[in-house]
C-alpha positions in Angstrom: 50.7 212.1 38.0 47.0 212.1 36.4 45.8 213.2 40.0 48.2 216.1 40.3 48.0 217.5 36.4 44.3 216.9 36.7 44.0 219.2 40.3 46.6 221.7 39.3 44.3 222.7 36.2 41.3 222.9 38.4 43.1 225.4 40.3 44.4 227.1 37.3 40.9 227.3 35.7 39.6 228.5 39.4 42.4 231.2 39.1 41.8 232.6 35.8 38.1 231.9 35.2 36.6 235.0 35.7 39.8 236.9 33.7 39.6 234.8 30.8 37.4 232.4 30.8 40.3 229.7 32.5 41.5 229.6 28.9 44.8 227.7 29.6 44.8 225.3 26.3 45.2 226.4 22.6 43.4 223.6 21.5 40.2 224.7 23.6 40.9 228.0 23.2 40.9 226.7 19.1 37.6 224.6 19.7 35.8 228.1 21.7 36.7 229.6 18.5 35.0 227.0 16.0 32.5 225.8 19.1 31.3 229.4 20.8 32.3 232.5 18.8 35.4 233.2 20.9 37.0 236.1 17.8 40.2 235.5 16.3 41.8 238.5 17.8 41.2 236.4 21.1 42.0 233.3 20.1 45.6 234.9 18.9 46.0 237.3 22.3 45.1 233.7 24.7 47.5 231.5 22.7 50.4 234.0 23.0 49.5 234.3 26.9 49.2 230.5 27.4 52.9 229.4 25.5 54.4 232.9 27.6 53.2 230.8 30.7 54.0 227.5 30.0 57.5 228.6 29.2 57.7 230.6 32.4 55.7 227.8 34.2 59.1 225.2 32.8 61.4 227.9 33.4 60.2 228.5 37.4 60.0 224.1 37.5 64.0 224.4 36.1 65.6 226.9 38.5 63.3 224.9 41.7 65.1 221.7 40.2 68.9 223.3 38.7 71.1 221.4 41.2 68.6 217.7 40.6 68.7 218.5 36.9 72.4 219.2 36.7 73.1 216.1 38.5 71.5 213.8 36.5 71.6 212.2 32.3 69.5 215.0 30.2 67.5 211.9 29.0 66.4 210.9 32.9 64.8 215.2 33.5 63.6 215.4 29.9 59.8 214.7 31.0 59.8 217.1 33.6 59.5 219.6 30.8 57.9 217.9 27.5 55.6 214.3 27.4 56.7 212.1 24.9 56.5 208.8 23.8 56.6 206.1 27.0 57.7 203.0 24.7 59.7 202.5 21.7 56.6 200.1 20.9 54.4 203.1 20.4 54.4 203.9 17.2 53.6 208.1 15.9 50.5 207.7 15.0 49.4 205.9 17.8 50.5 208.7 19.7 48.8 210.9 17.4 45.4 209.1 17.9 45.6 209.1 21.5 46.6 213.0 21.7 43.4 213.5 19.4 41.4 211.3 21.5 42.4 212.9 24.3 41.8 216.2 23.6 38.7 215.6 22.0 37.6 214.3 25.1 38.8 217.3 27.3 37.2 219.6 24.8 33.9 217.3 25.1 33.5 217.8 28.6 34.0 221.5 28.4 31.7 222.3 25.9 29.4 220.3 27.7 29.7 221.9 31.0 29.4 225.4 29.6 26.7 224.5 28.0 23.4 226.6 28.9 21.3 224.3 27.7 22.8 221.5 30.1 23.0 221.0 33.4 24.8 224.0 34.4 28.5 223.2 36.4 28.3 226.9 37.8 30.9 227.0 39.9 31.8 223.0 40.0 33.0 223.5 36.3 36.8 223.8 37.1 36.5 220.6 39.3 34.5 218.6 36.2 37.4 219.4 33.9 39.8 218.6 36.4 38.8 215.3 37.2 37.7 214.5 33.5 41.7 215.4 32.8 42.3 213.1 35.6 40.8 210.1 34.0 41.8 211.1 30.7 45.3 210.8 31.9 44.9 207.4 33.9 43.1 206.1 31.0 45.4 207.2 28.2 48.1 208.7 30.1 51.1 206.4 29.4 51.7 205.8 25.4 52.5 209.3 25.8 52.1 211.2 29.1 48.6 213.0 27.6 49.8 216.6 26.7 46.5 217.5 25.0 48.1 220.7 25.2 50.2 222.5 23.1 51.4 225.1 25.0 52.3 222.8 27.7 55.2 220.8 25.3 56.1 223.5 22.8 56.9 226.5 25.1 59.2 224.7 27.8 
């Protein structure tokens, strides 16, 4: 699962790099703002685009999967469209720390690659952040199935 979120936002970010930047989280998009001047006006336009595709994104995954999801308890196809918590041992704020954590981490890395003063990732960057999302999900991936993304569990 970490393997395949982890490619699938390399190619996203390959995708829409050079449109918007690969802008496909609020939170980054939030941390560009605070981080790298990124305006508000931006910030507001990006956030609208990524919960409109996230929510078309779940709604393509649920007409592929009608006939599986239809046959099967709502509680069994529930994390097709939303992460939640793995355990009834994991408590919210556990899950809160490890979204934080997460993110911050994912944010970390892509500061740092876009960083001119840094090593520049040129055209490696969407890979970086693709396998950095790849080991933040193997690392911290099941108290809650690592979101770090609002869009991602809000919209669908």
């Amino acid at each position: 699962m970490s393997l395949g979120w982890g490619l699938g936002l390399t190619f996203g970010i390959f995708v829409s790099g050079g449109v918007s930047g690969g802008h496909l989280n609020p939170a980054v998009s939030l941390a560009m703002v605070i981080f790298r001047g990124l305006s508000w006006a931006d910030f507001v336009v990006y956030s609208i685009a990524q919960f409109a595709g996230a929510f078309v994104g779940a709604l393509i995954v649920y007409i592929i999967n009608y006939s599986s999801i239809h046959n099967l308890a709502a509680d069994a196809t529930i994390g097709i469209f939303v992460t939640g918590l793995q355990t009834s041992e994991v408590t919210k704020s556990a899950a809160f720390a490890v979204e934080f954590l997460g993110t911050a981490l994912l944010v970390l890395v892509i500061l740092s690659t876009s960083d001119k003063g840094n090593t520049p990732a040129g055209n490696t960057q969407p890979l970086i952040i693709g396998l950095a999302l790849t080991a933040i999900g193997t690392s911290f991936g099941y108290q809650t199935g690592f979101a770090l993304n609002p869009a991602r569990d809000l919209a669908p």
